[in-house]
C-alpha positions as CSV (number, residue, x, y, z in Angstrom):
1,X,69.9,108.8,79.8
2,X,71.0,106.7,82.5
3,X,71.3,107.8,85.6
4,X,74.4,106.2,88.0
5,X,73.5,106.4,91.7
6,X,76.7,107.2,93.2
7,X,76.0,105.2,96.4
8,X,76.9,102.3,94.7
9,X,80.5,103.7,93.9
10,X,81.6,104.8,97.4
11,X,83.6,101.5,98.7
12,X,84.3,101.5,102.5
13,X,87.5,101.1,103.8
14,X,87.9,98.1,106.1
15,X,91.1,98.6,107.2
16,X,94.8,99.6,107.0
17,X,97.5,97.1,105.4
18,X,101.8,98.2,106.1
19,X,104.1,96.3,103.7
20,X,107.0,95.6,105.4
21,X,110.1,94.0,103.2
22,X,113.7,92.7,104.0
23,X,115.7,90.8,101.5
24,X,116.6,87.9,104.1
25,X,113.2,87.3,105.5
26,X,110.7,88.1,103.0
27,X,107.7,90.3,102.9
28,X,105.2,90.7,105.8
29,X,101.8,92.9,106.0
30,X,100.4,93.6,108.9
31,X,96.9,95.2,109.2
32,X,95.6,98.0,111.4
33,X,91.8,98.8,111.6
34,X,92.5,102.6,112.0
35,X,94.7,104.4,110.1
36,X,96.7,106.4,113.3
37,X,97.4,103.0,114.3
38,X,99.1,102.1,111.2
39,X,100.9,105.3,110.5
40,X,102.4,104.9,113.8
41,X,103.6,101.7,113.3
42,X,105.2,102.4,109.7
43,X,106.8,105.6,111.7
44,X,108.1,103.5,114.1
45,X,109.2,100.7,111.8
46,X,111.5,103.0,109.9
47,X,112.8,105.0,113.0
48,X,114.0,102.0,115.0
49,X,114.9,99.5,111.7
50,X,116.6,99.4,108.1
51,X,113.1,97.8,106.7
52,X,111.5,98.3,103.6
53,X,108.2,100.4,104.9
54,X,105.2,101.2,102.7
55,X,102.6,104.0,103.8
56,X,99.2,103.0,104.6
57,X,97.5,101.2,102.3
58,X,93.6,101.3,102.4
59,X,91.6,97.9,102.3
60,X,88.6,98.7,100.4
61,X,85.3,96.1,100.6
62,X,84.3,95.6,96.7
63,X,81.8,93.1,97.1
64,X,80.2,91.3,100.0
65,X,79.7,87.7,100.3
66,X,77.4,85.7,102.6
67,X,78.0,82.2,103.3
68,X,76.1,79.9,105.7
69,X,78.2,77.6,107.8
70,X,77.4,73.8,107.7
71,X,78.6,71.6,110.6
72,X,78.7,67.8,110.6
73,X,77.6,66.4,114.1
């Protein structure tokens, strides 16, 4: 039987996305590396405005890509 090693399934969470909406200006997502920092912000946004607030929203890392930079001197 095969045997999943469940290391491979555990994503990490780079940050902390709020989706803020209004029907004039559009949509706008700001993003928060901890997730105090972005519950306080939605809190706030919805206290002190009539904006469209999500919840945090977690950004999770899938996959990993490496690139090398080339520069032309």
């Amino acid at each position: 039987m095969h045997k999943v090693d469940n290391n491979l399934m555990k994503f990490p969470i780079t940050s902390y996305v709020v989706f803020v909406h209004n029907q004039t200006i559009g949509a706008h997502a700001p993003q928060f590396e901890k997730i105090d920092d972005a519950e306080n912000f939605a809190n706030s946004m919805r206290a002190t405005t009539s904006l469209t607030v999500s919840e945090p929203i977690p950004v999770i890392m899938t996959e990993q890509i490496k690139a090398e930079l080339t520069t032309s001197d």
